[in-house]
C-alpha positions as CSV (number, residue, x, y, z in Angstrom):
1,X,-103.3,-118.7,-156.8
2,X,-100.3,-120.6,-157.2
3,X,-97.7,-119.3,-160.5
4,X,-96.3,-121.8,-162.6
5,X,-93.2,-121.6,-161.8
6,X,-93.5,-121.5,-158.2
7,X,-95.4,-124.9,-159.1
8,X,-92.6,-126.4,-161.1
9,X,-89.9,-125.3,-158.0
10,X,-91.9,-127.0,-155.7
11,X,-91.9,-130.1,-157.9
12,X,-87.9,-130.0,-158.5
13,X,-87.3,-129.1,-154.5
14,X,-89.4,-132.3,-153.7
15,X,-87.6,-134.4,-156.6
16,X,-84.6,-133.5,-154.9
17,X,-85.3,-134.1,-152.0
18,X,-86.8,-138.4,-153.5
19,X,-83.3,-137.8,-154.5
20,X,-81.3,-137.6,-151.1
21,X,-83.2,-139.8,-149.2
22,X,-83.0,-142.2,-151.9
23,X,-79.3,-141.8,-151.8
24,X,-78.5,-141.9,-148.7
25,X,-81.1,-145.4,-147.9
26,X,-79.4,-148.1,-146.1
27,X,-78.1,-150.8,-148.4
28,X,-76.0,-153.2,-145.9
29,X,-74.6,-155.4,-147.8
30,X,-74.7,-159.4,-146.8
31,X,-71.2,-160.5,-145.5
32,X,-70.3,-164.3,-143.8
33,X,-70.9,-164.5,-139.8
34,X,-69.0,-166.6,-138.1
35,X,-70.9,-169.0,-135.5
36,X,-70.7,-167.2,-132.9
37,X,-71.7,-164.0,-133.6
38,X,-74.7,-165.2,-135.6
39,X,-75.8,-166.9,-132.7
40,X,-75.2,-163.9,-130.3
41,X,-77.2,-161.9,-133.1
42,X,-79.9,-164.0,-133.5
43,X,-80.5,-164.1,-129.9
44,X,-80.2,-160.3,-129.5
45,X,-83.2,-160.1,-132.0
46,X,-85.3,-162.9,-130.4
47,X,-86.2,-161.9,-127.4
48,X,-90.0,-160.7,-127.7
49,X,-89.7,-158.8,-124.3
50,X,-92.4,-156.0,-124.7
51,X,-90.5,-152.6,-124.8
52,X,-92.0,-151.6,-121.7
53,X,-89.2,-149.0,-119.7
54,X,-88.3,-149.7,-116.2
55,X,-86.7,-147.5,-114.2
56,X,-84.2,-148.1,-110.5
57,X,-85.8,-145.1,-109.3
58,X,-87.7,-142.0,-109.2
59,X,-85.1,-139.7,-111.1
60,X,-84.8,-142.0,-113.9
61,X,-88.1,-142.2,-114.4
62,X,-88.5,-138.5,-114.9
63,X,-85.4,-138.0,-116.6
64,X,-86.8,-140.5,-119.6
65,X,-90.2,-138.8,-119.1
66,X,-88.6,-135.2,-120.0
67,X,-87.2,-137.3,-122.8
68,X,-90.2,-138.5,-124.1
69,X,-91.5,-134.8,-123.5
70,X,-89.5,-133.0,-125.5
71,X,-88.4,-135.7,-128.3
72,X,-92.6,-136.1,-128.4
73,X,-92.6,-132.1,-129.8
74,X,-90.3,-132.9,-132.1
75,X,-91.3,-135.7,-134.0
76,X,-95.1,-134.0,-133.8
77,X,-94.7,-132.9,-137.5
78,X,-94.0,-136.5,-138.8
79,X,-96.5,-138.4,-136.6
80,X,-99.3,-136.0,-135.7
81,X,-100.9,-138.3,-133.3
82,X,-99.6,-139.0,-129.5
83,X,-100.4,-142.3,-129.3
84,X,-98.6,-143.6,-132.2
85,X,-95.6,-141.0,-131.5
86,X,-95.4,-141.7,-127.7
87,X,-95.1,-145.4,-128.9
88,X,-92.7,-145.3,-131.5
89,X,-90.8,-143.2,-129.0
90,X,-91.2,-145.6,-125.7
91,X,-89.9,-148.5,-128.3
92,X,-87.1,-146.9,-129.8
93,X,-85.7,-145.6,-126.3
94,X,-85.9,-149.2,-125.3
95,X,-84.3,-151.5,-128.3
96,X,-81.6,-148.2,-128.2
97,X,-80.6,-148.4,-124.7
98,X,-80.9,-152.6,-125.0
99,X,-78.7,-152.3,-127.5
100,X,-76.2,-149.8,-125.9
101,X,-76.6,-146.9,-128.4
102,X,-77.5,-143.3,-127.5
103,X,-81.6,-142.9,-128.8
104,X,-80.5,-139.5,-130.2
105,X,-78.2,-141.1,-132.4
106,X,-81.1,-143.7,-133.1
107,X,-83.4,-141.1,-133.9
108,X,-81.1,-139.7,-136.4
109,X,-80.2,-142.7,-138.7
110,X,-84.2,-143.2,-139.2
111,X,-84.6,-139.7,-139.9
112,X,-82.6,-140.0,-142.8
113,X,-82.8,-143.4,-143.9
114,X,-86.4,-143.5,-143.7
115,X,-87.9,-140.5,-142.4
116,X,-89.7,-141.9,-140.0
117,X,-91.7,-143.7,-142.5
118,X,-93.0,-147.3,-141.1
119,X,-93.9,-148.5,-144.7
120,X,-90.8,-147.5,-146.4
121,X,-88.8,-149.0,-149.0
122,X,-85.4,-148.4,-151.1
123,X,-84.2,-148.5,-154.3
124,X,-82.2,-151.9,-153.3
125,X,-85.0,-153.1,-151.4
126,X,-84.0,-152.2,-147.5
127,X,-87.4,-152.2,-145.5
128,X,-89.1,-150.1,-142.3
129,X,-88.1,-147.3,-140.1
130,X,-84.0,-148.1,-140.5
131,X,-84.1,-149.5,-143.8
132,X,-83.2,-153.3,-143.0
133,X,-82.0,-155.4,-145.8
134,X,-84.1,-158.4,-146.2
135,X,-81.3,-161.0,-146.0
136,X,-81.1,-160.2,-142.1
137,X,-83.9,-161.9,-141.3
138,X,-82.8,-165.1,-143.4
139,X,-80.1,-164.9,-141.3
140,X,-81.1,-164.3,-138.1
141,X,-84.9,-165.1,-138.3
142,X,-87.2,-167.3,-139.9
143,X,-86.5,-165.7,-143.2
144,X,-89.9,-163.2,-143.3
145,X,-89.3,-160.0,-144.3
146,X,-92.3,-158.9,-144.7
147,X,-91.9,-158.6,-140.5
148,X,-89.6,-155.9,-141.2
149,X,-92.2,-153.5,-141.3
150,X,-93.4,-153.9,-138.0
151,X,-92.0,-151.1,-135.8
152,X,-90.7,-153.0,-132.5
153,X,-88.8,-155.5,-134.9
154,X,-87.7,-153.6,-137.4
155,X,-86.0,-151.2,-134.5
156,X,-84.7,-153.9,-132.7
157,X,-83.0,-155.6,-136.0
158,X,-81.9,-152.1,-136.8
159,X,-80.1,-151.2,-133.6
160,X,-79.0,-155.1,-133.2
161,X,-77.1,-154.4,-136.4
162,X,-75.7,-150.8,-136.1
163,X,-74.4,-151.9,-132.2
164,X,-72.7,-155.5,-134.7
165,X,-71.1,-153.0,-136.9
166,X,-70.0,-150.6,-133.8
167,X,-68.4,-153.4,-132.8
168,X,-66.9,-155.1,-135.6
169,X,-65.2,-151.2,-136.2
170,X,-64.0,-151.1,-132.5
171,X,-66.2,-148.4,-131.9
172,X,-65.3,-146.1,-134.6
173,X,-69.0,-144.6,-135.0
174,X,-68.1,-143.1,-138.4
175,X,-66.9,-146.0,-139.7
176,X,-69.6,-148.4,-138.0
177,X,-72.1,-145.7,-140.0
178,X,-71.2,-146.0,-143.2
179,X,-71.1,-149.8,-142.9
180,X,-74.7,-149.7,-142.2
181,X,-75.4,-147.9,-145.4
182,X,-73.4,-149.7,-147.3
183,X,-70.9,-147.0,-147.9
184,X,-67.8,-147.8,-145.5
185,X,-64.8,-145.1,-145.5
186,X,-67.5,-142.8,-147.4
187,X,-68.7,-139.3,-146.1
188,X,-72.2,-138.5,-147.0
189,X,-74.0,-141.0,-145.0
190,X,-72.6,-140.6,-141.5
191,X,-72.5,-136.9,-141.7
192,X,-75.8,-136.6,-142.6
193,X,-76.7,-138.6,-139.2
194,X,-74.2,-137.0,-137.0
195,X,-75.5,-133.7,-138.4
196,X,-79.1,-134.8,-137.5
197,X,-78.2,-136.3,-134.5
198,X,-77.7,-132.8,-133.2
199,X,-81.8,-132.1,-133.7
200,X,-82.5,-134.9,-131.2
201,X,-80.0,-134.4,-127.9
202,X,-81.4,-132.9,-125.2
């Protein structure tokens, strides 16, 4: 049987926890695009290729099948079943590397924006596996958020905008971090993802 107050510290341990994650959800905040980048945005998120992997050869095919191996073991606690785990997986490698970002580090920011939770949703509204602000999608899509909660697009909006924000800080990943949560020049939000980016390199 289960005391009382072992009950009421597992309550406070898991308010606490509501706590972080809610403090540390994305919350990018809307700022004007010039033409030109909207456009190149827009079109980075349009493409409905299927993320399907190809490989130039024989070694990198088994180098992202180790990948998948042992990133597959890790992620069993949060999504128990292969098939939906070896998918999310297979599509987050793909809109990573399509967007030029290391899937470690991708792994990371939905860890602790979202948790790995498809369905979830902030405080301020952000949406899905990287917590996407709504307003993205008016202006880079047809304006429907509720989209954002599908996995491929919600991953490819997500690493679409963290590569925009790489770039727009010259590559400064800190800084390009805390832009994505909203918190630019800040410290809790990118070292919480650069300390859980460690739990996903090979």
């Amino acid at each position: 049987m289960i005391s009382r107050r072992t009950g009421v510290l597992s309550v406070l341990t898991g308010l606490a926890l509501l706590f972080h994650e809610s403090t540390l959800a994305g919350a990018q905040i809307e700022e004007p695009l010039v033409d030109a980048v909207r456009s190149a945005l827009t079109s980075a998120v349009s493409n409905s290729a299927p993320p399907v992997p190809e490989f130039a050869d024989t070694q990198s095919r088994l180098a992202y099948l180790r990948w998948l191996g042992r990133m597959s073991e890790r992620l069993k606690r949060q999504k128990p079943d292969w098939n939906v785990r070896r998918e999310f997986l297979q599509t987050l490698w793909y809109e990573s590397r399509r967007a030029g970002l290391e899937p470690a580090l991708v792994l990371a920011l939905v860890q602790v924006e979202s948790n790995f939770r498809k369905f979830a949703v902030s405080s301020v509204g952000a949406r899905g596996y990287m917590q996407v602000m709504p307003f993205w999608t008016r202006l880079l899509g047809d304006g429907d958020a509720a989209k954002l909660f599908h996995m491929q697009t919600n991953l490819r909006f997500g690493c679409v905008i963290l590569r925009h924000y790489l770039d727009r800080e010259q590559g400064d990943l800190f800084l390009a971090l805390g832009r994505y949560n909203g918190s630019r020049g800040k410290t809790p939000y990118p070292n919480a993802v650069l300390g859980a980016r460690k739990h996903w390199e090979l």
